[in-house]
C-alpha positions in Angstrom: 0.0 0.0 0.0 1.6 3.3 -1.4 0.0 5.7 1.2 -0.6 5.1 5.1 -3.6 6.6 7.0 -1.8 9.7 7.2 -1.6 10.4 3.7 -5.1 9.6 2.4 -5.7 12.3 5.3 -4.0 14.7 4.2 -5.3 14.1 0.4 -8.3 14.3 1.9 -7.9 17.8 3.5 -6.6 18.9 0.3 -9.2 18.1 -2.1 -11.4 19.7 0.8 -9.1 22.6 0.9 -9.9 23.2 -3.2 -13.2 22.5 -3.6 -14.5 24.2 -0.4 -11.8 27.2 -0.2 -9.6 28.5 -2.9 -8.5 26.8 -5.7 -4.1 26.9 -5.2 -4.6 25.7 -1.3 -3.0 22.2 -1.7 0.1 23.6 -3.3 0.8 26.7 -1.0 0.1 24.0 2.5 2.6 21.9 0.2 5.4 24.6 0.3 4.7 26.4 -3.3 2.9 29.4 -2.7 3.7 30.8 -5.8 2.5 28.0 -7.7 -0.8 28.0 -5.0 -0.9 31.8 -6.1 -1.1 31.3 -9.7 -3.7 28.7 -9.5 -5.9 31.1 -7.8 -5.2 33.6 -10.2 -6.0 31.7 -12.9 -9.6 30.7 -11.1 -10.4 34.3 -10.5 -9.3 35.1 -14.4 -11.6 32.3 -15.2 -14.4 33.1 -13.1 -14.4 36.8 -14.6 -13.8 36.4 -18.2 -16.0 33.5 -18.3 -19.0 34.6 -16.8 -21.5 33.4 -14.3 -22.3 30.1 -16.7 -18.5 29.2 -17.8 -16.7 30.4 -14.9 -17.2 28.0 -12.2 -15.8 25.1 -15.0 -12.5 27.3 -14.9 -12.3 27.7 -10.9 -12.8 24.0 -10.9 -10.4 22.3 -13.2 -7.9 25.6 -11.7 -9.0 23.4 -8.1 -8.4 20.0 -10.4 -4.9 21.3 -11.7 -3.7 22.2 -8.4 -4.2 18.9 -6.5 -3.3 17.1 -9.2 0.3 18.7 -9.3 0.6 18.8 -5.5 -0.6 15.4 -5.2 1.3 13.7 -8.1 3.8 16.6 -9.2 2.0 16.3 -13.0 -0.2 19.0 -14.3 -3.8 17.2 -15.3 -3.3 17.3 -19.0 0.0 15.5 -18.3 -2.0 12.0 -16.8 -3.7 11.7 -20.3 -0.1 12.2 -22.6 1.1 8.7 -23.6 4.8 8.1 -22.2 7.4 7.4 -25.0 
């Protein structure tokens, strides 16, 4: 088993932490604020040039991005590329 109890918690918290708070939180408690800072960015820039209908897709997959890094160190996009 990859992860002990302690990990799955702290996923847990995380995936909390984005979908209830801000998307960017996993990676700033992780250590990378900046990258934290520019996933929130983006989910505001999202939010406001998307609109009220579009925008909350943006803040989510910002949220999506942003665990996904801090939990496996790849970007989304990057779990769907075929390895060569």
């Amino acid at each position: 088993m990859a992860d002990t109890n302690g990990g799955v918690l702290a996923n847990a918290v995380k995936i909390v932490g984005e979908a209830a708070f801000a998307p960017g939180l996993s990676l700033a408690v992780d250590g990378d604020v900046k990258g934290g800072a520019l996933h929130l960015g983006a989910a505001i820039a999202a939010g406001m040039l998307l609109g009220p209908v579009l925008g909350p897709i943006g803040w989510f997959a910002a949220g999506l991005d942003s665990y996904s890094q801090s939990v496996s160190g790849k970007h989304i996009h990057e779990h769907f590329k075929k390895s060569k």
